[in-house]
C-alpha positions as CSV (number, residue, x, y, z in Angstrom):
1,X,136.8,-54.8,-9.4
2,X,139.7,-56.8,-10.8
3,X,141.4,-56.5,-14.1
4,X,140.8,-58.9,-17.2
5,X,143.5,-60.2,-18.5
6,X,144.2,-62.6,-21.7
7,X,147.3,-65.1,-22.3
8,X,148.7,-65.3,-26.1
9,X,151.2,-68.3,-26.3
10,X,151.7,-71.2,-28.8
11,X,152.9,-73.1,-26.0
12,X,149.4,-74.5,-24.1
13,X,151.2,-75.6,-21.4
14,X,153.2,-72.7,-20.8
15,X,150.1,-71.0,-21.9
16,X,148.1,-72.6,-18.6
17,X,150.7,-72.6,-16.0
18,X,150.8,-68.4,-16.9
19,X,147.4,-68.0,-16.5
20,X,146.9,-70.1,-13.9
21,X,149.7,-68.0,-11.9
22,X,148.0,-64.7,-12.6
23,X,144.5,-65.8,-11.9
24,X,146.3,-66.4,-8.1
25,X,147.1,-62.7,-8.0
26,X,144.7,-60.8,-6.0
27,X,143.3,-57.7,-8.6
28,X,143.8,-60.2,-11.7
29,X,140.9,-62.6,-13.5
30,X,142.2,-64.4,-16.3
31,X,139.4,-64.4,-18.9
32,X,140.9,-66.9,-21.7
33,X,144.0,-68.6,-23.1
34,X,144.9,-67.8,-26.4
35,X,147.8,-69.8,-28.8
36,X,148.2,-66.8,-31.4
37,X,147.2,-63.6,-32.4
38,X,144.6,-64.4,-35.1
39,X,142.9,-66.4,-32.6
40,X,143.0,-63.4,-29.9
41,X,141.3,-61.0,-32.7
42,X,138.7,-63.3,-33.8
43,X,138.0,-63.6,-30.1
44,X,137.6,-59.9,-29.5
45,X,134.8,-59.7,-32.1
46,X,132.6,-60.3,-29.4
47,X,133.0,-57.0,-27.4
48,X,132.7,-59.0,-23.7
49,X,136.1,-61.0,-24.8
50,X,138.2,-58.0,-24.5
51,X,140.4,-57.8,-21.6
52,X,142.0,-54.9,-20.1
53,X,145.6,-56.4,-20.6
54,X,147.1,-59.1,-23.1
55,X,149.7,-60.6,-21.7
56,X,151.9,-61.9,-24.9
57,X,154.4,-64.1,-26.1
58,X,156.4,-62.4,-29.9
59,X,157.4,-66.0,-31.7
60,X,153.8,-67.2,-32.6
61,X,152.4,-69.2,-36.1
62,X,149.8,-67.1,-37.8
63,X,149.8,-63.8,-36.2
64,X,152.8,-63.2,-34.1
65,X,153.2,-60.8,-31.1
66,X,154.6,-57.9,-32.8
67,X,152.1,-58.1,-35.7
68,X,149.3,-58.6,-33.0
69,X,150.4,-55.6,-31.0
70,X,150.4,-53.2,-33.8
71,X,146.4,-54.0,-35.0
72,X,145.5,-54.0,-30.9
73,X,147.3,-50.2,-31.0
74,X,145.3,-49.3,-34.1
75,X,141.9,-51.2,-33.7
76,X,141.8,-51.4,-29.4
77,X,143.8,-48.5,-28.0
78,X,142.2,-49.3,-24.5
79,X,144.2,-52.7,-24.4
80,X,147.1,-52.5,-22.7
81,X,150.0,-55.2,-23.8
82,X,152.9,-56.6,-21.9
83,X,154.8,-58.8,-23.6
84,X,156.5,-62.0,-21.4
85,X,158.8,-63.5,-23.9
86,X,162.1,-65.2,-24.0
87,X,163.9,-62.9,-26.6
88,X,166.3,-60.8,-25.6
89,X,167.8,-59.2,-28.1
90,X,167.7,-55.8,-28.6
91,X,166.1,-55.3,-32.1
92,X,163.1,-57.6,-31.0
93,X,162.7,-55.5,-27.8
94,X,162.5,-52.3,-29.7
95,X,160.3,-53.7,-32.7
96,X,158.0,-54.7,-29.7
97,X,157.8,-51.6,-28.0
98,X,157.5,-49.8,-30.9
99,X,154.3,-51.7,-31.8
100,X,152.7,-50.5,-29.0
101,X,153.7,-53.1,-25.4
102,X,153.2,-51.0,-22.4
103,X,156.5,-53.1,-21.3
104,X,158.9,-56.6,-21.9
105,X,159.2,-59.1,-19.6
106,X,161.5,-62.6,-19.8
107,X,160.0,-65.7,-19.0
108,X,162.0,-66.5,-16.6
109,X,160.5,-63.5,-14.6
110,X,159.7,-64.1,-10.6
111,X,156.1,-64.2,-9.7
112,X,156.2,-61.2,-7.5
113,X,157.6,-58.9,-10.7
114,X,155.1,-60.7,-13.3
115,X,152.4,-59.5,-10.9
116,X,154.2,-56.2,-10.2
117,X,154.2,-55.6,-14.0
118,X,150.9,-56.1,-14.4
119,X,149.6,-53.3,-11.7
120,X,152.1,-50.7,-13.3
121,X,150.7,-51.5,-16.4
122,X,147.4,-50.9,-15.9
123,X,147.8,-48.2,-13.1
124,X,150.8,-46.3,-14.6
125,X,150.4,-47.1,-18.1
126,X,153.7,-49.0,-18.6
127,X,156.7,-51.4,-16.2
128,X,160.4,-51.9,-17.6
129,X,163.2,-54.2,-15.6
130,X,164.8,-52.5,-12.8
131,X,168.0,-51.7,-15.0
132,X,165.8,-49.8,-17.5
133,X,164.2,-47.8,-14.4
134,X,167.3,-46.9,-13.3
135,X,167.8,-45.2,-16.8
136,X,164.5,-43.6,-17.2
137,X,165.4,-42.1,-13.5
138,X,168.5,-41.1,-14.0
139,X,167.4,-39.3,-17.7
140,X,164.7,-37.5,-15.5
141,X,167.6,-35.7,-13.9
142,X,169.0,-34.4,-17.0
143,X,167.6,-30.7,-18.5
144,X,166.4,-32.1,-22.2
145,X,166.1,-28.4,-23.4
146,X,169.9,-27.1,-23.0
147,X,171.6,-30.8,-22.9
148,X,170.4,-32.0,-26.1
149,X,170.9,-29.8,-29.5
150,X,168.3,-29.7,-32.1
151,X,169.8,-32.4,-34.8
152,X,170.1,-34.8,-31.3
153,X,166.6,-34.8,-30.9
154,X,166.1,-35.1,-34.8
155,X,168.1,-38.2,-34.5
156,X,166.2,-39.5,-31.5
157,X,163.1,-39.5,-33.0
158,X,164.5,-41.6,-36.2
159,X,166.4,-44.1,-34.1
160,X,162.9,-44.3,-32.3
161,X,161.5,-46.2,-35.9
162,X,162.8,-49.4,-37.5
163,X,165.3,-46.9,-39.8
164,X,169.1,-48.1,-39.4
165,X,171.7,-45.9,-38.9
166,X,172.6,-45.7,-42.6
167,X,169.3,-44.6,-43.5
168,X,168.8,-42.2,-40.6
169,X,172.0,-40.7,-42.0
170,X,170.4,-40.3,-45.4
171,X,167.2,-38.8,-43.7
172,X,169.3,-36.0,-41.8
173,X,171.4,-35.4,-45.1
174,X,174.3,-36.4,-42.8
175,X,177.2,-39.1,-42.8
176,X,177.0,-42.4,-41.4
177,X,179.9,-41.5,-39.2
178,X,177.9,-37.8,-37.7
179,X,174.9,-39.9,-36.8
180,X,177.3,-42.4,-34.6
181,X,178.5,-39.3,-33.2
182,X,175.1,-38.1,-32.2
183,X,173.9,-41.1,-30.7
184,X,177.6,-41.6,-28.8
185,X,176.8,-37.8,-27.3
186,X,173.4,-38.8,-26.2
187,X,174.6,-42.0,-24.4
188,X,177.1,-39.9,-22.9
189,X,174.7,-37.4,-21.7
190,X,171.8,-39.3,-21.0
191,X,173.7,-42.3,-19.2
192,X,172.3,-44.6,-22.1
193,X,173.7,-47.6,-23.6
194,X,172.1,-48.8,-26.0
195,X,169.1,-47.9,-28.6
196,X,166.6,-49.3,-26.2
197,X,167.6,-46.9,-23.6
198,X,166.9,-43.9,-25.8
199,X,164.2,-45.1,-26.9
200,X,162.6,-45.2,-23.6
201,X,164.1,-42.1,-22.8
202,X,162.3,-40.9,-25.9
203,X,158.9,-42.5,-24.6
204,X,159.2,-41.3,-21.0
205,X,159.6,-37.3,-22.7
206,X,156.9,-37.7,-25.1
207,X,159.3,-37.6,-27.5
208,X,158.2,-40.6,-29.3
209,X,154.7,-42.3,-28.8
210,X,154.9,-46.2,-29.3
């Protein structure tokens, strides 16, 4: 039996070509084409549209992908997202993962990863890049219980939410300039560099549940 998936992209074209590519790949049926997220919720009022993967672009008019992924979270847990989009930087990324995508793919991805992302997905419950495998792999080696002290992890689970560093520091009744020093240690120890990284560092230790 093959997996459903939907596409959510403003861009029909785009929107076509995608599906059309992963209704090639062999354990994959494309049920619909979507251009926002309002239109992907109306559809999934009748329970035989819902798929079990949305494939999702973020920059959309009405309801966009960040906005979708948080009601899909809170209204279809079973729905797995993966988002295929062309931002890059890093506060999207988070804000996207944080909503709930089960991973964050470019557009410019190759075929063979697009349909590699889609089996981890839905047989492993999440894909990241190569890069950010290499840092969830490398963290594995590393003994979380006597490498990182107890304000660390307090601060990992903050810089897990959409709190900036200033108002983490107000959180942990700390300085601005103690909570740069805690997330400079954890780079250092986990082999991190940048929020994303801990943040999947965070997800892959249960840490932090997007």
């Amino acid at each position: 039996m093959n997996y459903s998936v939907v596409v959510v992209d403003d861009h029909f074209l785009l929107s076509q070509a995608i599906g059309g590519l992963v209704q090639e790949f062999e354990n994959f049926d494309v049920l619909y084409l979507c251009k926002n997220g309002q239109e992907l919720l109306d559809k999934f009022e009748n329970p035989q549209n819902i798929p079990d993967l949305v494939l999702m672009d973020i920059k959309m008019p009405i309801l966009n992908g960040i906005e979708t992924a948080e009601k899909l979270k809170t209204n279809y847990p079973n729905v797995k997202v993966l988002a295929l989009s062309i931002e890059e930087d890093e506060y999207t990324i988070l804000k996207m993962l944080r909503a709930g995508a089960r991973g964050y793919l470019m557009k410019d991805t190759k075929k063979d990863i697009l349909e590699k992302a889609l089996l981890e997905v839905m047989r492993s419950g999440q894909y990241y890049t190569n890069t950010v495998s290499k840092i969830l792999m490398d963290s594995i080696e590393k003994n979380i219980d006597t490498e990182i002290k107890d304000k660390e992890l307090e601060f990992i689970k903050l810089a897990c939410t959409d709190m900036s560093y200033k108002e983490i520091a107000e959180t942990m009744f700390c300085s601005y300039k103690t909570v740069e020093g805690y997330r400079d240690s954890l780079y250092k120890k986990l082999g991190l560099k940048n929020r994303i990284g801990l943040m999947l560092f965070a997800i892959h230790h249960n840490l932090f549940t997007p």
